[in-house]
C-alpha positions in Angstrom: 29.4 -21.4 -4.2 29.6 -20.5 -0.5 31.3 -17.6 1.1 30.5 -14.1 1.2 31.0 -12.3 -1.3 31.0 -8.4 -1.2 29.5 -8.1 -5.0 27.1 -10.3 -3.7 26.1 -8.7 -0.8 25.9 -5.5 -3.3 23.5 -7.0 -5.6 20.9 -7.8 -2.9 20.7 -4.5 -1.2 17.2 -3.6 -1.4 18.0 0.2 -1.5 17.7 1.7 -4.9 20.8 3.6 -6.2 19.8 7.5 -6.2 20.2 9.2 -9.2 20.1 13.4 -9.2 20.1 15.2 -13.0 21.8 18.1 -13.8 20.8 18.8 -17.5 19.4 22.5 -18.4 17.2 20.9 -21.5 14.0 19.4 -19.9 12.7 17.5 -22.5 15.9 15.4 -22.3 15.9 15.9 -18.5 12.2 14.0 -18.1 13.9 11.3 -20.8 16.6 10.4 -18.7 14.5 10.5 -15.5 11.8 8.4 -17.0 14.4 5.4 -18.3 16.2 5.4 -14.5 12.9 5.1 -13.1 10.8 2.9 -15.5 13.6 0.6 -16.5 15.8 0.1 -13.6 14.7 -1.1 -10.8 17.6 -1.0 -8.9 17.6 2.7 -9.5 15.7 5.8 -8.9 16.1 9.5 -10.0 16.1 11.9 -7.2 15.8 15.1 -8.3 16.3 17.2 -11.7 17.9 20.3 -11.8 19.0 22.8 -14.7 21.5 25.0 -13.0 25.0 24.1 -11.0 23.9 26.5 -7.8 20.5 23.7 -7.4 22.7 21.2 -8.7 24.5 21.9 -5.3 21.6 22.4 -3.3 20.1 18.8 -5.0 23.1 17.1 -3.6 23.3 18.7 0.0 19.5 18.2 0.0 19.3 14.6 -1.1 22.6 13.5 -0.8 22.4 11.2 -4.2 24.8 8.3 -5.1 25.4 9.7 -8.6 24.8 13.1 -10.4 24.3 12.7 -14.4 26.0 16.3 -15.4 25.8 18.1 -18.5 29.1 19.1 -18.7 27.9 22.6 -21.1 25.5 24.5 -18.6 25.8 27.6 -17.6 26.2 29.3 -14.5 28.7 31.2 -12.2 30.0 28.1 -10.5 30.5 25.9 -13.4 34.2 25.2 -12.6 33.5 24.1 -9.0 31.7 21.4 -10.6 
């Protein structure tokens, strides 16, 4: 087919999607990481972090397309999330 499609276009960006993780269990952290990174190209993680205040700082800093987010972790700012 011709035409330009915008899903297309999409699929042959050469940038990776940026991935930041906020998760405060490592173990499952360096999991996570390791899949996005070894198993999707199109995809890389950015950042880890274990805390909403570096979660915050991870996203001002790198400025990621997507933040995986435990939704349990602790911290003062947990609502802002």
């Amino acid at each position: 087919m011709t035409g330009g499609s915008s899903s297309a276009s999409n699929s042959e960006s050469t940038e990776p999607i940026r991935i930041g993780i906020v998760e405060d269990q490592p173990i499952f952290a360096r999991a996570v990481a390791g899949l996005i990174d070894s198993q999707a190209p199109h995809m890389c993680c950015i950042g880890i972090t274990s805390t909403p205040e570096e979660a915050l700082q991870l996203s001002v800093r790198h400025t990621p397309d997507i933040m995986l987010v435990d939704l349990r972790l602790q911290g003062e700012i947990r609502r802002g999330l």
